[in-house]
C-alpha positions as semicolon CSV with decimal commas, in nm:
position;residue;x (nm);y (nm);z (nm)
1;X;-0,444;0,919;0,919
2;X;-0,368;0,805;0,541
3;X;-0,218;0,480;0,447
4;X;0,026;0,363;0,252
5;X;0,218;0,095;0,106
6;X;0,640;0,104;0,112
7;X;0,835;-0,195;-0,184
8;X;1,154;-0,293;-0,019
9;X;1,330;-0,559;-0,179
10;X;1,433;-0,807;0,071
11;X;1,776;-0,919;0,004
12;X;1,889;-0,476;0,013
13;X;1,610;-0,438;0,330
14;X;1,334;-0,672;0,463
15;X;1,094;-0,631;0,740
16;X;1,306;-0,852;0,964
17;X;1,564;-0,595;0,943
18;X;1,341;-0,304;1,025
19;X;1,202;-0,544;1,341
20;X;1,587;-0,602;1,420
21;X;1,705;-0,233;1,388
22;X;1,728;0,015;1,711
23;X;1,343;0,110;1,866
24;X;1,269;-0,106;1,500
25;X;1,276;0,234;1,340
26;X;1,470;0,358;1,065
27;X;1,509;0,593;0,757
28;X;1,306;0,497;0,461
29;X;1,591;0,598;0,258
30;X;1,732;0,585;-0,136
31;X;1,378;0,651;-0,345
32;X;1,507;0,837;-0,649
33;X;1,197;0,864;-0,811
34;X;1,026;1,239;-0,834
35;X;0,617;1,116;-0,786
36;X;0,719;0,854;-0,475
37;X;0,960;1,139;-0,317
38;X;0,710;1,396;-0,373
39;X;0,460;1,142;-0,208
40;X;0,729;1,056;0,100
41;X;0,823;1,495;0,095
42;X;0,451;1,627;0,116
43;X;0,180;1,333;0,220
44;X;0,347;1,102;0,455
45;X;0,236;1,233;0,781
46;X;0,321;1,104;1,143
47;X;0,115;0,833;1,254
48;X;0,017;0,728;0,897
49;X;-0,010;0,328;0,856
50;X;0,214;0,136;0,624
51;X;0,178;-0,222;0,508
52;X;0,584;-0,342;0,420
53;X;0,574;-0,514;0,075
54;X;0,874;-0,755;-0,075
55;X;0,922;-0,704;-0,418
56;X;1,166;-0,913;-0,597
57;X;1,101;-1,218;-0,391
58;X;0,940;-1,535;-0,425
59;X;0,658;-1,454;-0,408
60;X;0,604;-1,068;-0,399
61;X;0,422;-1,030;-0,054
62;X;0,278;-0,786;0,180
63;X;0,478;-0,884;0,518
64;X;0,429;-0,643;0,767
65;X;0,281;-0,353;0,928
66;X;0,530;0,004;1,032
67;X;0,355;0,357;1,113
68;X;0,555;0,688;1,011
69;X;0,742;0,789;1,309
70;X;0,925;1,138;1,173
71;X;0,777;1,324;0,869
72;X;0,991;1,376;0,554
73;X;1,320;1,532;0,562
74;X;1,622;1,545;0,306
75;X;1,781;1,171;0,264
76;X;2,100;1,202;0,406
77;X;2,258;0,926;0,163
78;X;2,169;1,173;-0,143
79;X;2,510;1,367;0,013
80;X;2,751;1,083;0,071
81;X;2,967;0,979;-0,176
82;X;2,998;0,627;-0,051
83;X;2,640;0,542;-0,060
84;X;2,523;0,353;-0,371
85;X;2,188;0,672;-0,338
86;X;2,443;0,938;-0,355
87;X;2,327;1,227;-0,599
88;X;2,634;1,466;-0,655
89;X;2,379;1,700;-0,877
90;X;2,159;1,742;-0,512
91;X;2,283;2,055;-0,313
92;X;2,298;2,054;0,059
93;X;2,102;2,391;0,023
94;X;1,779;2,254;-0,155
95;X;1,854;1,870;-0,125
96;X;1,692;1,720;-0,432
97;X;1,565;1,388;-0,228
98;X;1,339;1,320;0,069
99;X;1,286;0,994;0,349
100;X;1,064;0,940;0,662
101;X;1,138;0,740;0,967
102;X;0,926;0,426;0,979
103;X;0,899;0,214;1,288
104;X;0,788;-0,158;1,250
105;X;0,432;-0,248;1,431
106;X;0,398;-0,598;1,355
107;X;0,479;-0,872;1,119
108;X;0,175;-1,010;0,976
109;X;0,041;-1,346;1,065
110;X;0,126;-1,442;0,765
111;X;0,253;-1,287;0,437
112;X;-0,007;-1,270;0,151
113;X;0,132;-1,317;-0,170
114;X;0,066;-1,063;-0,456
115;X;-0,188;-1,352;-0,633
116;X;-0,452;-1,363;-0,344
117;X;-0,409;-0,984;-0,365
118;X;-0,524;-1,028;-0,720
119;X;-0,811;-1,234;-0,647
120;X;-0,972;-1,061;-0,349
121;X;-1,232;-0,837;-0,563
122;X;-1,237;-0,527;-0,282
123;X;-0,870;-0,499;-0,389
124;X;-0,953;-0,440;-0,763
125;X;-0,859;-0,091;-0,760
126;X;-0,561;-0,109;-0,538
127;X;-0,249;0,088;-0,716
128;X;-0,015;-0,180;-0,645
129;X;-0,253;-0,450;-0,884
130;X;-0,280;-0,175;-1,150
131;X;-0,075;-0,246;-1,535
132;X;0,276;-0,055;-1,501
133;X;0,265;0,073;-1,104
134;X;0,592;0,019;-1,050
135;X;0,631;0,320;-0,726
136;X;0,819;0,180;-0,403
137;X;0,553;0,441;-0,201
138;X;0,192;0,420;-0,250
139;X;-0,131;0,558;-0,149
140;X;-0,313;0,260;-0,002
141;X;-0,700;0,291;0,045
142;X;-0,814;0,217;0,433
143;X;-1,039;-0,024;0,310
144;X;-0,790;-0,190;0,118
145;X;-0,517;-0,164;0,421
146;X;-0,773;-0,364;0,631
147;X;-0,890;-0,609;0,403
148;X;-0,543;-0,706;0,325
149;X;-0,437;-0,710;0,749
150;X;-0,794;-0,947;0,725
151;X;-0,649;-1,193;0,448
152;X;-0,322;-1,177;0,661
153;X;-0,525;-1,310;0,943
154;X;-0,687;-1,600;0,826
């Protein structure tokens, strides 16, 4: 089992939403960027852990827990012309973009805040503290996944 961290920006798609949709799974849908697809395409396996982080709030937090429920497959908003993640240059044939299912496991006690991420030392290395990570889907160490569910917990 790997880990992994997913950005969402609340005000498109928070946690709460994912707890509020159907079985509190959905489609992980609309990366367009080639290293987090490849990541979401190839490495995101069923039963992988994922820690739901809100970027582009107030403050940036870790607020939840999902697991991957369905492996990746082609992002079916890459084909629809409606969708603001529609790709006309991505062919039905060899679709150019790729989502999992995630299913929510828990909101966290409480959300910790990207500065106590910062300050916790065993987090030092973490991809999501490092200059100019700006991915939505990251490799999370599982020492770093449970020292972050820890600081959620006290």
């Amino acid at each position: 089992m790997r880990h992994w961290l997913l950005k969402t920006e609340p005000s498109s798609f928070s946690f709460d939403d994912l707890w509020k949709a159907p079985r509190r799974t959905t489609g992980w849908s609309g990366v367009r960027n080639y290293q987090a697809r490849n990541l979401i395409r190839d490495e995101m396996k069923k039963g992988d852990r994922v820690l739901i982080y809100h970027s582009s709030a107030e403050p940036p937090a870790v607020v939840g827990e999902a697991e991957v429920v369905r492996e990746g497959y082609p992002d079916p908003t890459q084909f629809d012309p409606r969708d603001d993640h529609f790709d006309a240059a991505s062919p039905r044939e060899r679709p150019r973009w790729f989502q999992v299912d995630v299913k929510a496991v828990r909101k966290l006690p409480r959300d910790v805040p990207i500065s106590e991420l910062r300050g916790a030392p065993e987090l030092s290395k973490m991809a999501l503290l490092q200059r100019g990570q700006r991915l939505s889907v990251q490799p999370v160490a599982p020492s770093e996944y449970a020292a972050i569910v820890k600081l959620a917990e006290q």
